[in-house]
N, CA, C and O atoms as CSV, one atom per row, in Angstrom:
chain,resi,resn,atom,element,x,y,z
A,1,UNK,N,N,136.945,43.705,-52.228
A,1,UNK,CA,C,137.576,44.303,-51.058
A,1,UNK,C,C,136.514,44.627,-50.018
A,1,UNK,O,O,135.343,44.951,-50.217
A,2,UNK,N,N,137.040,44.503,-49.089
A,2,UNK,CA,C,136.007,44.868,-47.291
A,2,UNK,C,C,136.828,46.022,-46.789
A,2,UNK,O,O,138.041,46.057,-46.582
A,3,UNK,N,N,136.005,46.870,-46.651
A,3,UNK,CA,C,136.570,48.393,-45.745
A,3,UNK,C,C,136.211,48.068,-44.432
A,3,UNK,O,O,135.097,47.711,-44.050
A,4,UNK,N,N,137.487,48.254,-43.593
A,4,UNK,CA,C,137.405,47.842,-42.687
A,4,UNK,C,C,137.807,49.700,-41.301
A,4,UNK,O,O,138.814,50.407,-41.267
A,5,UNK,N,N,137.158,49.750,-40.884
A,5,UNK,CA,C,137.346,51.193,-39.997
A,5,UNK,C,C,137.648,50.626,-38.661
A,5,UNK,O,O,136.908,49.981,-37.918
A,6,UNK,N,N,139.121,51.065,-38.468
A,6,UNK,CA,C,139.481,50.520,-36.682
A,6,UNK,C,C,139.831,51.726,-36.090
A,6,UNK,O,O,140.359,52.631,-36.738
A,7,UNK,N,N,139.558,51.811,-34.825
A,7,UNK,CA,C,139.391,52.733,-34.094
A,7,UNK,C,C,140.296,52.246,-32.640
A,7,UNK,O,O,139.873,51.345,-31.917
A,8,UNK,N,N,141.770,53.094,-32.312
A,8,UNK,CA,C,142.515,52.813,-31.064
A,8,UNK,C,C,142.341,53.647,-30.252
A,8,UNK,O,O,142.424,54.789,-30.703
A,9,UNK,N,N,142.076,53.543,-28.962
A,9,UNK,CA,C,142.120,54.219,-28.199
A,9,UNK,C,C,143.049,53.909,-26.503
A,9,UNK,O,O,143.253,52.838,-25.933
A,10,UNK,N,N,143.414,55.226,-26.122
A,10,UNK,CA,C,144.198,54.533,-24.591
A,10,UNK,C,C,142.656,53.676,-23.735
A,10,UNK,O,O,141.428,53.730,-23.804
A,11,UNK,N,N,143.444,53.131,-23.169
A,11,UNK,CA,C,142.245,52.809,-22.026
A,11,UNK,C,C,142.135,53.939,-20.966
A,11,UNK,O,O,142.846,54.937,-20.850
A,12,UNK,N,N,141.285,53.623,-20.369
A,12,UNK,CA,C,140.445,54.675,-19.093
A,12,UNK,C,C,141.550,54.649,-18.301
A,12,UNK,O,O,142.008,55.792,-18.317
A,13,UNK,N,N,142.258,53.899,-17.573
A,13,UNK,CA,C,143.202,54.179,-16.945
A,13,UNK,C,C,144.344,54.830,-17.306
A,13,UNK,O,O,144.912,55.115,-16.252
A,14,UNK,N,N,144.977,55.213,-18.226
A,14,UNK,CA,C,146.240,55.505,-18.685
A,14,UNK,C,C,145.433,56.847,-19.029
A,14,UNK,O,O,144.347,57.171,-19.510
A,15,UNK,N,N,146.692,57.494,-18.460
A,15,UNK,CA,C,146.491,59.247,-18.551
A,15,UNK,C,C,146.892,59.629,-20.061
A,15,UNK,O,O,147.737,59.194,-20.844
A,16,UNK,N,N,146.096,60.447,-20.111
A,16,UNK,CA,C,146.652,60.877,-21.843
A,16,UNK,C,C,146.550,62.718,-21.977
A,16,UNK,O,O,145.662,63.562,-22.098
A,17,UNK,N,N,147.965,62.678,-21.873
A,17,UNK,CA,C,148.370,64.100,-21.767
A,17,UNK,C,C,147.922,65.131,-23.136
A,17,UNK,O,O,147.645,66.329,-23.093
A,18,UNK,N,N,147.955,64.317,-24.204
A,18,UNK,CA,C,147.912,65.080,-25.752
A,18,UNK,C,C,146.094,64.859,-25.762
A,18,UNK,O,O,145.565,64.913,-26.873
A,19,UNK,N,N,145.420,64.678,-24.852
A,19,UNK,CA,C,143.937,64.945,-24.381
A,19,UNK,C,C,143.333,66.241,-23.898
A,19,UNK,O,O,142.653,67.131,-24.409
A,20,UNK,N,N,143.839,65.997,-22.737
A,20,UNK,CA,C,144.190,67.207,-21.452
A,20,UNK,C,C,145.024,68.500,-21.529
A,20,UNK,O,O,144.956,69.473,-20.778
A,21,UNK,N,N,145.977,68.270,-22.797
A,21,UNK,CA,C,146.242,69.510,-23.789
A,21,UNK,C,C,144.970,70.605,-24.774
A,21,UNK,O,O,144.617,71.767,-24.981
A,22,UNK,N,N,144.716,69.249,-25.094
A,22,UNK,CA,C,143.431,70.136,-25.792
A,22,UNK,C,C,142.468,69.985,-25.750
A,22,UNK,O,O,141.820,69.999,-26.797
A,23,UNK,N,N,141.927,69.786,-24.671
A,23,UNK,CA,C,140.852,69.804,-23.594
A,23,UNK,C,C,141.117,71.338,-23.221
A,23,UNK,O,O,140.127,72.001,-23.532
A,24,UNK,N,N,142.318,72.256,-22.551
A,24,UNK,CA,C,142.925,72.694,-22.097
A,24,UNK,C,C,142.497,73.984,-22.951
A,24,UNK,O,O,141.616,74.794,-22.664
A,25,UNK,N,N,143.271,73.972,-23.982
A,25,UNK,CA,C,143.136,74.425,-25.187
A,25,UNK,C,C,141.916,75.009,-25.628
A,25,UNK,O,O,141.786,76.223,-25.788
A,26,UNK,N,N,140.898,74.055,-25.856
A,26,UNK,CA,C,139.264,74.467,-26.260
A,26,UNK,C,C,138.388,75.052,-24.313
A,26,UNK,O,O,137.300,75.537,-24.001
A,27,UNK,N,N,139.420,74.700,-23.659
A,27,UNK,CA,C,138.793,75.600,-22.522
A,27,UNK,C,C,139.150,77.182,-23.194
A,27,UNK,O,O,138.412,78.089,-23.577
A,28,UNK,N,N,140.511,77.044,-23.141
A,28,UNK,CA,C,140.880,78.551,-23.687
A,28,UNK,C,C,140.424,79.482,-24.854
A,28,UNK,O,O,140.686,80.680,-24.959
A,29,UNK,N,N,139.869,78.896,-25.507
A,29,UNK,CA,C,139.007,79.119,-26.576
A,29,UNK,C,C,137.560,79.586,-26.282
A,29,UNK,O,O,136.972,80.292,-27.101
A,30,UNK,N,N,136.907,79.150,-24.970
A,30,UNK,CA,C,135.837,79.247,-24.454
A,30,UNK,C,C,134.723,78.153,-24.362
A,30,UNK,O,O,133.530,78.258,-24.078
A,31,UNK,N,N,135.552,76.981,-24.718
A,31,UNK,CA,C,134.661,76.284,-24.814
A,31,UNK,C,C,134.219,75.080,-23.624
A,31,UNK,O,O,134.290,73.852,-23.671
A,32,UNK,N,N,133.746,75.993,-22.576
A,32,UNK,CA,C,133.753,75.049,-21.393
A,32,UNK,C,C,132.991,74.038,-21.066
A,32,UNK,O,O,133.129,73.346,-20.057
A,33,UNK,N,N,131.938,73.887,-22.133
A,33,UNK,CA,C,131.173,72.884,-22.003
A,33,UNK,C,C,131.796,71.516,-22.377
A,33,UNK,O,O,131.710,70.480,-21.717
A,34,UNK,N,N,132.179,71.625,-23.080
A,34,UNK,CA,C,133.835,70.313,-23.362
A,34,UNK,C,C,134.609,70.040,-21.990
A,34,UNK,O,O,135.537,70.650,-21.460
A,35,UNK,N,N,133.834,68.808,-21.575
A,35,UNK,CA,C,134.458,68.618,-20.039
A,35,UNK,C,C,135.912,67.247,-20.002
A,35,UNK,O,O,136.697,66.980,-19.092
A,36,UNK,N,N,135.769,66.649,-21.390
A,36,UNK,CA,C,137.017,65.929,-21.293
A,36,UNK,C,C,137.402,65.838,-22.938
A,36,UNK,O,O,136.753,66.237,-23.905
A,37,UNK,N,N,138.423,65.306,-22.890
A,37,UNK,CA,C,139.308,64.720,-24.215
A,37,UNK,C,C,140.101,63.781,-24.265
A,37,UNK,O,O,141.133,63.828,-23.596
A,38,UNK,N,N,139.742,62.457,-25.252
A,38,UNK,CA,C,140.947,61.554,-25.360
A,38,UNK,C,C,140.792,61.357,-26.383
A,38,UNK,O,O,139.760,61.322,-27.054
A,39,UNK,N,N,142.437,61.111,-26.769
A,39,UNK,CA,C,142.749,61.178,-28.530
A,39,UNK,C,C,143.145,60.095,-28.678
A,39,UNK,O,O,143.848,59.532,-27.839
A,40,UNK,N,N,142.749,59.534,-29.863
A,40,UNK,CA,C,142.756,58.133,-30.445
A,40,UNK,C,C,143.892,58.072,-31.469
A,40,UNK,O,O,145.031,58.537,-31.441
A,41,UNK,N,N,142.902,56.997,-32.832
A,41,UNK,CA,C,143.999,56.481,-33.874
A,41,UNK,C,C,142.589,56.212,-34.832
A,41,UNK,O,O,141.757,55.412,-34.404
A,42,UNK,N,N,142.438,56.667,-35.684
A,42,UNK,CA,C,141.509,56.050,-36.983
A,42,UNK,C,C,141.938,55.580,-37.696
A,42,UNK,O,O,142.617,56.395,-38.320
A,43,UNK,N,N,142.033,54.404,-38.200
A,43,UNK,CA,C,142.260,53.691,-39.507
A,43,UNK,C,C,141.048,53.051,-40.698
A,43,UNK,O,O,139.920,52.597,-40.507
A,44,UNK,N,N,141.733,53.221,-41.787
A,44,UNK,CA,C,140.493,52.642,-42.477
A,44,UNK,C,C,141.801,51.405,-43.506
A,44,UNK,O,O,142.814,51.686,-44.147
A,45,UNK,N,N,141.152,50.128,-43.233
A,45,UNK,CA,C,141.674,49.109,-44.013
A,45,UNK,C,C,141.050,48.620,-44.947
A,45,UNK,O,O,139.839,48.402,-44.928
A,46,UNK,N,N,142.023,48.325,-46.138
A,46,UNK,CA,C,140.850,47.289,-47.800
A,46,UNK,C,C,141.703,46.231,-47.219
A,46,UNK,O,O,142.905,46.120,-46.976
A,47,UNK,N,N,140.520,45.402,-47.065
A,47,UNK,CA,C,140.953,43.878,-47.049
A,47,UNK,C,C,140.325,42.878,-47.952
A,47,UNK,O,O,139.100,42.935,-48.061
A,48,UNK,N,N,141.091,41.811,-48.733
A,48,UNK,CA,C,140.891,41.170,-49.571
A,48,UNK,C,C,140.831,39.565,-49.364
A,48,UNK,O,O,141.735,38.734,-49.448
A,49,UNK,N,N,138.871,39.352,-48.935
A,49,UNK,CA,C,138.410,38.389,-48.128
A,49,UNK,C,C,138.611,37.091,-48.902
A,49,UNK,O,O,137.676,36.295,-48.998
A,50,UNK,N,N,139.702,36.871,-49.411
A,50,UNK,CA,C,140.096,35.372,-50.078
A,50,UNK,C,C,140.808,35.073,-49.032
A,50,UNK,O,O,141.266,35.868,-48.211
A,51,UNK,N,N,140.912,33.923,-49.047
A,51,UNK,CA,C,141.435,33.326,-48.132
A,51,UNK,C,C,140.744,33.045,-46.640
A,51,UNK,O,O,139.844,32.217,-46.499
A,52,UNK,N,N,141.235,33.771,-45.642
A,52,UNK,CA,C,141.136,33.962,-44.429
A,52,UNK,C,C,140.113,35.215,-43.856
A,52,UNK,O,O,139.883,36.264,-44.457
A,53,UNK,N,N,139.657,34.873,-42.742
A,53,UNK,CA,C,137.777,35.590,-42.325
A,53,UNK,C,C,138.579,37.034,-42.334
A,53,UNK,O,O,139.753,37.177,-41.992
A,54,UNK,N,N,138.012,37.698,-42.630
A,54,UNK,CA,C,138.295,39.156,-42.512
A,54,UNK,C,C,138.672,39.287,-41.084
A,54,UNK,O,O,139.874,39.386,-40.841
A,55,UNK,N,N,137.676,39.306,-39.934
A,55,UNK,CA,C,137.540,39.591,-39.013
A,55,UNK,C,C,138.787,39.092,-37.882
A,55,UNK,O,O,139.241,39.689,-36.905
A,56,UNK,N,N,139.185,37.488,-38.572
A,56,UNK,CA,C,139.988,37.089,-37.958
A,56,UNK,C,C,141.503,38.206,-38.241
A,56,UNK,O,O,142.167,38.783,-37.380
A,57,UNK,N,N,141.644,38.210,-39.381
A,57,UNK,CA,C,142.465,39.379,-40.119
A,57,UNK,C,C,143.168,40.285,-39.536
A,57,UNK,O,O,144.375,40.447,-39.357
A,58,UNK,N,N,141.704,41.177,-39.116
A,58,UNK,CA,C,141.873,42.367,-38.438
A,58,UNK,C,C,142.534,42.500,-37.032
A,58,UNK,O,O,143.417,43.281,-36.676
A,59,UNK,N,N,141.622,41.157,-36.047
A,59,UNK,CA,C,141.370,41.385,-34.904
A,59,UNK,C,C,143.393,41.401,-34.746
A,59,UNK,O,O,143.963,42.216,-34.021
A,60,UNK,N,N,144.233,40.219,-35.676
A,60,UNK,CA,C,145.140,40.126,-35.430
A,60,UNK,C,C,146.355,40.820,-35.655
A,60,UNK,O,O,147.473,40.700,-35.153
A,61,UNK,N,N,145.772,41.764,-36.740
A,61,UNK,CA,C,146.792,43.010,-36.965
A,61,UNK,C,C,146.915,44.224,-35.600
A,61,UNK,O,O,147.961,44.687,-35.146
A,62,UNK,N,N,145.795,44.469,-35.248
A,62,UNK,CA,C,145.398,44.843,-34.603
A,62,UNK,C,C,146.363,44.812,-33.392
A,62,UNK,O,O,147.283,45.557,-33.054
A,63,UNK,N,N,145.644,43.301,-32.677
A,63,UNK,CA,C,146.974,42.711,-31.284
A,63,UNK,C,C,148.411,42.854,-31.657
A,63,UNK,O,O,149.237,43.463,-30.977
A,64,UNK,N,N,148.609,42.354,-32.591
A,64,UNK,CA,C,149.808,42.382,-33.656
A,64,UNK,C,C,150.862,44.033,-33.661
A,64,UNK,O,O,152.074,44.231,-33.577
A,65,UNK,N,N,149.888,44.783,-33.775
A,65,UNK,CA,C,150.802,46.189,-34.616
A,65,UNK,C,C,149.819,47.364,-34.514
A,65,UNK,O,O,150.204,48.374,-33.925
A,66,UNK,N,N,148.774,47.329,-34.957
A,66,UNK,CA,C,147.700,48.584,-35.157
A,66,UNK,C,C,147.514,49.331,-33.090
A,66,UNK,O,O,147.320,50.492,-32.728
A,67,UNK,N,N,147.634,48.433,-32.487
A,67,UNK,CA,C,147.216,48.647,-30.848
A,67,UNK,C,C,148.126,48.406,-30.253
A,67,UNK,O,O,148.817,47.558,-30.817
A,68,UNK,N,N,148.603,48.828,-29.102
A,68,UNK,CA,C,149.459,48.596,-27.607
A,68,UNK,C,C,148.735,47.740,-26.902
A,68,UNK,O,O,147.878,48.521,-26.488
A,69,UNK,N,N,148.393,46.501,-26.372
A,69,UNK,CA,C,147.477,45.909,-25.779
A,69,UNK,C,C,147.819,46.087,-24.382
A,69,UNK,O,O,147.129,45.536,-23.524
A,70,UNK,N,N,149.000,46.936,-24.010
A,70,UNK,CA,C,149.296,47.198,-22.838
A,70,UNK,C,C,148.138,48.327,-22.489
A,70,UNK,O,O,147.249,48.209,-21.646
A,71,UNK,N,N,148.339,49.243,-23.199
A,71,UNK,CA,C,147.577,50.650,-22.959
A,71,UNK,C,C,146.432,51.084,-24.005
A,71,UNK,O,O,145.769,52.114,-23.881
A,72,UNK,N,N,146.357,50.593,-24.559
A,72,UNK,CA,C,145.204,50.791,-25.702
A,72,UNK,C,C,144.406,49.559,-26.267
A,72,UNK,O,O,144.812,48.407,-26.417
A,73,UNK,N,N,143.166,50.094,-26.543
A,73,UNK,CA,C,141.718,49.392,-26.912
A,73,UNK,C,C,141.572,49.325,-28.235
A,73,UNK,O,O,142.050,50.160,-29.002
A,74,UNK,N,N,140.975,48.438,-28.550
A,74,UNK,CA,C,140.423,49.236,-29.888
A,74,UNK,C,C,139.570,47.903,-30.907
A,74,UNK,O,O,139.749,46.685,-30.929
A,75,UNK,N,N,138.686,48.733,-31.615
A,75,UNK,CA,C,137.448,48.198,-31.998
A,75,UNK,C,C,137.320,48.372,-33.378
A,75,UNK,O,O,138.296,48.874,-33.935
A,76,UNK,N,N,136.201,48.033,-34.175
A,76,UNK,CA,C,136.496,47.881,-35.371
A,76,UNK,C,C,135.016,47.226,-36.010
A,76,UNK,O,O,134.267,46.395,-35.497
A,77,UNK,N,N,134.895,48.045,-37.530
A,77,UNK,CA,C,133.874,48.088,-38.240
A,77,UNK,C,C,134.349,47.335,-39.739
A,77,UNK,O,O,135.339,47.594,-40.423
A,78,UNK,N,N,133.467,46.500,-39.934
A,78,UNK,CA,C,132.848,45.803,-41.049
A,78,UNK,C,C,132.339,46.684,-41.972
A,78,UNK,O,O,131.127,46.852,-42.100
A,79,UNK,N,N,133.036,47.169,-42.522
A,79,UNK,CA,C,131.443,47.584,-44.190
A,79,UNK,C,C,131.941,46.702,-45.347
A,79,UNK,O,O,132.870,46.013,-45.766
A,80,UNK,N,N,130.527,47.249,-45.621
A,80,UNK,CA,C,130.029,46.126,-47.180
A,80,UNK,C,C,131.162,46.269,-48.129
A,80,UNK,O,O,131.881,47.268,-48.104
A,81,UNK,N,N,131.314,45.415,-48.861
A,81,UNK,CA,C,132.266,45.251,-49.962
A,81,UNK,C,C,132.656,46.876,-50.743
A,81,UNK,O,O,131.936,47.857,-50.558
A,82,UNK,N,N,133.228,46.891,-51.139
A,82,UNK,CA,C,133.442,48.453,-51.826
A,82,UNK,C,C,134.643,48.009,-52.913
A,82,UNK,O,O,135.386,47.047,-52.719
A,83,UNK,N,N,134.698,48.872,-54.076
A,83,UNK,CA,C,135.849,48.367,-55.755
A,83,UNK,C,C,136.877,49.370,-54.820
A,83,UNK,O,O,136.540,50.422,-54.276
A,84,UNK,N,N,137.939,48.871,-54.800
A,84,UNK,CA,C,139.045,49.866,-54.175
A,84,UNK,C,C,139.962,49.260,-55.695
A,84,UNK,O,O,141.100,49.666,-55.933
């Protein structure tokens, strides 16, 4: 198995209110040095590199289902084999 860590995020343009909430939030808390916030999506995938490239795999779940390709980005890590 390949652990695979994908990471979604909105893009820079698209406002993200559940950000700017708690951005908002950790102002109120005191924490003003925290000058922005945008909230993502972490995933961690076992993928089982028979067959077909991992990478190809991913990139297509990804476009596929894991991301909005309208409004969201998202990137993605390779690690070494791991016994899942």
């Amino acid at each position: 198995m390949v652990k695979v860590k994908v990471y979604v995020t909105l893009r820079e343009s698209v406002l993200d209110p559940q950000g700017k909430a708690v951005n908002h939030a950790l102002h109120s808390l005191g924490y003003s040095e925290i000058k922005d916030v945008r909230i993502g999506k972490f995933m961690e995938l076992y993928v089982d590199p028979t067959g077909r490239d991992v990478e190809e795999v991913v990139k297509e779940a990804c476009e596929k289902l894991l991301a909005n390709p309208v409004i969201e980005d998202f990137r993605y890590e390779i690690e070494e084999s791991v016994n899942q």
